[in-house]
C-alpha positions as CSV (number, residue, x, y, z in Angstrom):
1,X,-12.6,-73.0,-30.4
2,X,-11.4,-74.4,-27.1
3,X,-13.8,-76.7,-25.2
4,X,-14.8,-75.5,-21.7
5,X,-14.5,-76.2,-17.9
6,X,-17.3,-76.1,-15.7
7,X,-16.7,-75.1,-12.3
8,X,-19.1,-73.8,-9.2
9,X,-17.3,-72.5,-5.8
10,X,-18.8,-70.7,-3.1
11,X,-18.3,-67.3,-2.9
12,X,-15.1,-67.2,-4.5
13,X,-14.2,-66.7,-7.7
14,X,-13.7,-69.3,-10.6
15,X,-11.7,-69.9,-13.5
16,X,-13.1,-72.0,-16.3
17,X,-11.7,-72.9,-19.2
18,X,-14.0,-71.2,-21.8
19,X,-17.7,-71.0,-20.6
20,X,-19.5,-72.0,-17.3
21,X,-21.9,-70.7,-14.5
22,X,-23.2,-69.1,-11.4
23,X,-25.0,-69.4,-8.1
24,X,-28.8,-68.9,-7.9
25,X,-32.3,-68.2,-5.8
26,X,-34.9,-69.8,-4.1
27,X,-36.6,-69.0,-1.1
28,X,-38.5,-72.2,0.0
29,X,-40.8,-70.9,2.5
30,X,-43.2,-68.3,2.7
31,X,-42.8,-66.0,5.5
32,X,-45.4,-62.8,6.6
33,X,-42.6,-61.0,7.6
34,X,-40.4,-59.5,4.1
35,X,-41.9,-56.9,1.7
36,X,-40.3,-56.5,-1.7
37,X,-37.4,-55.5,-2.7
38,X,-36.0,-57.8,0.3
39,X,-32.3,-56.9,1.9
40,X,-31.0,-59.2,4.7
41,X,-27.5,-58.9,6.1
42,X,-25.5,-61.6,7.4
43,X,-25.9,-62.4,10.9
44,X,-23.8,-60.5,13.7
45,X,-22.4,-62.4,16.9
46,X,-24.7,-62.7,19.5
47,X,-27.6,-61.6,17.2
48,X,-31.3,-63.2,17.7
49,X,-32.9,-61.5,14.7
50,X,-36.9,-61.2,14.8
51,X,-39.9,-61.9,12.7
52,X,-39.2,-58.9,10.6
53,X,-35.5,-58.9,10.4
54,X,-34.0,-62.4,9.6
55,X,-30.0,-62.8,9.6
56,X,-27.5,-64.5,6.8
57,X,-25.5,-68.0,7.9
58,X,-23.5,-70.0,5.9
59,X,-25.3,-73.3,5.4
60,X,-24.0,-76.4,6.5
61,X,-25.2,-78.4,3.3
62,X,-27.6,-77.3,0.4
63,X,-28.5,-79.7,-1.8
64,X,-29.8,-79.2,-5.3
65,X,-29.8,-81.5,-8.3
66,X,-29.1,-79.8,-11.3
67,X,-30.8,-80.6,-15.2
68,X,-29.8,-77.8,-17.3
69,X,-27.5,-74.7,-17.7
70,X,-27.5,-71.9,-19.9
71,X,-26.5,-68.2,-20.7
72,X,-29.2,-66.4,-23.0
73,X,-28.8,-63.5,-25.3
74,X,-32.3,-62.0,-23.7
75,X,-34.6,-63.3,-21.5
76,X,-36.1,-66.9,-22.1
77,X,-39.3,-67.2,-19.3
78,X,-40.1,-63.3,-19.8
79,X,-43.7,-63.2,-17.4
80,X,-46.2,-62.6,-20.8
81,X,-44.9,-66.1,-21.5
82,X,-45.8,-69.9,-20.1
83,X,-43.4,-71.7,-21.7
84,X,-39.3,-71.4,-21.8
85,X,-37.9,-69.8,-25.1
86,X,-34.4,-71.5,-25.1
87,X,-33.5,-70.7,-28.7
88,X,-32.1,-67.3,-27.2
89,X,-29.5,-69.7,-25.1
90,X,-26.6,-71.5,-25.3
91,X,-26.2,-74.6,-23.7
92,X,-23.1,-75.3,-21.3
93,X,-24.6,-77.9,-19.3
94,X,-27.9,-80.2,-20.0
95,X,-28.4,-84.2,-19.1
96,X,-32.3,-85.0,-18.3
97,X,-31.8,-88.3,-17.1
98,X,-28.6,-88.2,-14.8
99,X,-28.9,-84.5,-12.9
100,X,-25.6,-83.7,-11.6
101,X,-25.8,-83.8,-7.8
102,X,-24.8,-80.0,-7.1
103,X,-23.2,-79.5,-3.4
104,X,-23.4,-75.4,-3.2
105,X,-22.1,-75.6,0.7
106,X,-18.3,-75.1,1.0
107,X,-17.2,-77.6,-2.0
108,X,-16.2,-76.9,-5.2
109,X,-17.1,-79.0,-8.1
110,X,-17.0,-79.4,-11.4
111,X,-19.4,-79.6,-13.9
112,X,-19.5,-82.4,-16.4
113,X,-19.7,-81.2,-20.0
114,X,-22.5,-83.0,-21.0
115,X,-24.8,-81.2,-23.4
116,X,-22.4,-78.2,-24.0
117,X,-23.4,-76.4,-27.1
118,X,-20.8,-74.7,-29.6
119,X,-20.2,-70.6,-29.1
120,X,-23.4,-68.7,-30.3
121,X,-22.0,-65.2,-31.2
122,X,-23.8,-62.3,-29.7
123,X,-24.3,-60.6,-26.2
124,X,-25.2,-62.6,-22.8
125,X,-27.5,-60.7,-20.4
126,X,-29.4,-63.5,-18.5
127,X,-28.6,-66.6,-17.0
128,X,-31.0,-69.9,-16.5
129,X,-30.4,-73.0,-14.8
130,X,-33.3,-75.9,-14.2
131,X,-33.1,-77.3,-11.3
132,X,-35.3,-80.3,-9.3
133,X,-38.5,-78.5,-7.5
134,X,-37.0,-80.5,-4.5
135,X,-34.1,-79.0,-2.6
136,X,-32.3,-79.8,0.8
137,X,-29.9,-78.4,3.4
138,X,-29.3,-78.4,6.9
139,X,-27.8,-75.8,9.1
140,X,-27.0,-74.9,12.7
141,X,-26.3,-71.5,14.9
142,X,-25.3,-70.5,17.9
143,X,-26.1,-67.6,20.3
144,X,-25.8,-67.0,23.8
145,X,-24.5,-70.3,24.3
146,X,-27.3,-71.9,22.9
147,X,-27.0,-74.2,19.0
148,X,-30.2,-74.3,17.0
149,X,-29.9,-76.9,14.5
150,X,-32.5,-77.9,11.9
151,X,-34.8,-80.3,11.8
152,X,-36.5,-82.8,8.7
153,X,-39.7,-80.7,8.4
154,X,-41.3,-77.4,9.8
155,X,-43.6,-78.2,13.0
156,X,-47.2,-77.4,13.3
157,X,-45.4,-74.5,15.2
158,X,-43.9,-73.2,12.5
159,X,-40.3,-74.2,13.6
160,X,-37.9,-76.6,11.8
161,X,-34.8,-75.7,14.4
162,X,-34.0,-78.1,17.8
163,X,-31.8,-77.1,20.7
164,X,-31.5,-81.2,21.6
165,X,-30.6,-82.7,18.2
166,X,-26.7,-84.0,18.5
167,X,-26.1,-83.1,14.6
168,X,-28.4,-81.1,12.5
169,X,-30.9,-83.0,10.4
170,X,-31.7,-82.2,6.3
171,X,-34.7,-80.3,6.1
172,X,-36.1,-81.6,2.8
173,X,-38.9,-78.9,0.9
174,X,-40.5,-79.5,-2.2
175,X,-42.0,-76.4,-4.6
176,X,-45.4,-76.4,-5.8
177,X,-46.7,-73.2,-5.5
178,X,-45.0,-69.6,-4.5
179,X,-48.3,-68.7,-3.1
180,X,-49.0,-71.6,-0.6
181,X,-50.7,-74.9,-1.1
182,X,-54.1,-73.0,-1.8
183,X,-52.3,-70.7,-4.5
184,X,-54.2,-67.7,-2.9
185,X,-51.2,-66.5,-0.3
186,X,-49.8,-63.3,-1.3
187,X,-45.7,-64.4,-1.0
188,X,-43.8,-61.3,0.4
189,X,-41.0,-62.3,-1.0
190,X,-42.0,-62.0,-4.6
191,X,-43.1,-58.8,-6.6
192,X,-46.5,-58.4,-6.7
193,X,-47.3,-61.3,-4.6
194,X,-46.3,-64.1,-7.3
195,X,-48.3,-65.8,-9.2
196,X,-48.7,-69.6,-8.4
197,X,-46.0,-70.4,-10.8
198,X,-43.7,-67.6,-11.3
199,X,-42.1,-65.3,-8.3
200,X,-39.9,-62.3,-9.3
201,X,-37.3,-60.8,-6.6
202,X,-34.7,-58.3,-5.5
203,X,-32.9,-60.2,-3.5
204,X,-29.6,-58.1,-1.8
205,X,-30.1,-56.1,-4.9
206,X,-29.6,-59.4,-7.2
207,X,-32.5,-59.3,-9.8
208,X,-33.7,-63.1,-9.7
209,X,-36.5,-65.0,-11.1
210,X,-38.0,-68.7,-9.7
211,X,-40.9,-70.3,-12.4
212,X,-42.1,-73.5,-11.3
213,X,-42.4,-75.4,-14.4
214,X,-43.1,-79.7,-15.4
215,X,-40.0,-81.2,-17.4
216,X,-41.0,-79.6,-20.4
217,X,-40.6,-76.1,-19.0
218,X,-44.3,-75.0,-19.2
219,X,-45.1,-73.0,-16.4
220,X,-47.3,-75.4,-14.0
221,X,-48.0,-75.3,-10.4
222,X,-49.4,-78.2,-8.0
223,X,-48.7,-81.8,-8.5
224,X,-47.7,-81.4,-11.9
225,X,-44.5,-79.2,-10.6
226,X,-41.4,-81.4,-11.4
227,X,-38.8,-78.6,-12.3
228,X,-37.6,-74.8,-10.5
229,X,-36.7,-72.7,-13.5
230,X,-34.1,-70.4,-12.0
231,X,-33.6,-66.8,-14.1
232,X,-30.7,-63.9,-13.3
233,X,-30.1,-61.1,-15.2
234,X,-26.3,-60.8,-15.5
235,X,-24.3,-58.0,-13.7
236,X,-21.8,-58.0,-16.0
237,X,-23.3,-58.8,-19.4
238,X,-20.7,-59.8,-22.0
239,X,-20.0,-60.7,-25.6
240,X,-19.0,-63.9,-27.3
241,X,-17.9,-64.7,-31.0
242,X,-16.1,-67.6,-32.9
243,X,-13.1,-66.0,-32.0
244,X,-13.8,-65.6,-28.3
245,X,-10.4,-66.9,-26.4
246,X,-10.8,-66.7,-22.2
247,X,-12.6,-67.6,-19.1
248,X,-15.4,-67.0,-16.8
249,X,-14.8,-66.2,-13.4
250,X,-17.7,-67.2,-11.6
251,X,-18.8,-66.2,-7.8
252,X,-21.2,-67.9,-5.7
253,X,-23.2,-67.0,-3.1
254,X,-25.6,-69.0,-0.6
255,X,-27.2,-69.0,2.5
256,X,-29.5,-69.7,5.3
257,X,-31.7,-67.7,6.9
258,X,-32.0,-67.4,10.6
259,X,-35.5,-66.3,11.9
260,X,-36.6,-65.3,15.1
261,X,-40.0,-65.3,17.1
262,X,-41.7,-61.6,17.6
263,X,-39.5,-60.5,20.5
264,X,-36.3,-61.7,19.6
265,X,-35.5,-63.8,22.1
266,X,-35.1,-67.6,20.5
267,X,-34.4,-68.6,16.7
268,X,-37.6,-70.5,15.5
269,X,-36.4,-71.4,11.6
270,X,-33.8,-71.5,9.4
271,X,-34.0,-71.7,5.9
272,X,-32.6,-71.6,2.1
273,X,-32.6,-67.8,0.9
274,X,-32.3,-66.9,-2.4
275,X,-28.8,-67.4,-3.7
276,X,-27.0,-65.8,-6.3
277,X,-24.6,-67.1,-9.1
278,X,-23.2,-64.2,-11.4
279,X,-20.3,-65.6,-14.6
280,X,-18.3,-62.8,-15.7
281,X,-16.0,-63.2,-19.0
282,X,-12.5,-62.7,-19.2
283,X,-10.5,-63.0,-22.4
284,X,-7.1,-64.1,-22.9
């Protein structure tokens, strides 16, 4: 069996050398304005979208240091469970004590191989990849002249965006709960409203899956949170034996979101949407 090359590139596809990833979710902030199943489209020139609408940038930077990465023969987090089944999984990346520093903005990288398992024969529905519950990325947009740019931390306001900053700054956002810092906020985003830990979504008609978990993978919520178990169910399942000779090609997709206030008129927020990462198999 030929060892394998890890690489992620955004929204383009990858060759690696046996076995490797995808791109991924999370939607950071809680918004009264999406209903589930959620479709945004990118953003158009000139466009202001408005509380209910919300547009697609590219980001600038998006930040998210990466534990663990696996493909799985069936779900491993199904929602009956609190804890992660990754005996259904085969490893291609996993170091708990050194993350790899993942840059998902306009790079490509590669993955180190630390942790890679040997081929598990059988059929790959599902990706998972554990990410830290804290994520960063900063972004900037321009309309009628005028560049909103993002700022550290949301204001009291409810805007994190600037039309004086001379760069953008990175707005840093850590995951406790998907249903606010009470846990009783119905998230929009989510099916069913989330539970504290766990929010299922259609985003763009990409079936993904957030559980907030510690750094055993228990599901957990509040200040015990240390981990964002990320879950996709594979567009393209495919098969895998001792014998499997190829590559996956491997498309990622991420972006910000660009809000706007009630009328339209001004941007008020930008922020991480859920992103997507699908690996599809190609043999020799």
């Amino acid at each position: 069996m030929n060892l394998f090359k890890k690489f992620i590139t955004k929204k383009t596809s990858l060759i690696i050398s046996s076995l490797a990833i995808s791109g991924l979710l999370i939607n950071l902030f809680q918004r009264e304005v999406k209903a589930y199943p959620i479709t945004v489209a990118n953003c158009t020139t000139g466009q202001i979208p408005n509380a209910e609408t919300g547009c697609l940038i590219d980001p600038i930077s998006y930040k998210l240091d990466l534990y663990r990465v696996y493909i799985c023969r069936e779900d491993p987090f199904p929602a009956s469970a609190t804890t992660a089944n990754l005996d259904v999984c085969m490893a291609l990346f996993i170091d708990n004590n050194n993350p790899y520093p993942a840059e998902f903005a306009n790079n490509t990288f590669t993955l180190p191989k630390t942790g890679m398992s040997e081929i598990v024969n059988g059929s790959y529905t599902h990706v998972a990849v554990i990410f830290e519950n804290i994520f960063k990325g900063k972004g900037s947009y321009t309309v009628g002249g005028t560049t909103y740019k993002t700022l550290k931390s949301f204001t009291e306001e409810g805007s994190n965006v600037s039309t004086t900053l001379d760069t953008p700054e990175t707005t840093i956002d850590e995951l406790k709960s998907w249903r606010g810092s009470d846990g009783n906020s119905d998230n929009p985003y989510c099916k069913d409203g989330a539970t504290v830990s766990r929010c299922e979504t259609d985003f763009n008609g990409y079936k993904v899956t957030g559980i907030i978990t510690d750094s055993s993978f228990n599901a957990v919520w509040g200040d015990t949170s240390a981990r964002l178990f990320y879950l996709a169910e594979l567009t393209s399942p495919f098969t895998l034996n001792e014998n499997s000779s190829g590559s996956i090609e491997i498309t990622v997709e991420n972006n910000y979101e660009v809000g706007g206030n009630s009328e339209g008129t001004e941007v008020t927020n930008m922020s991480i949407s859920p992103f997507v990462f699908q690996p599809t198999y190609v043999s020799n």
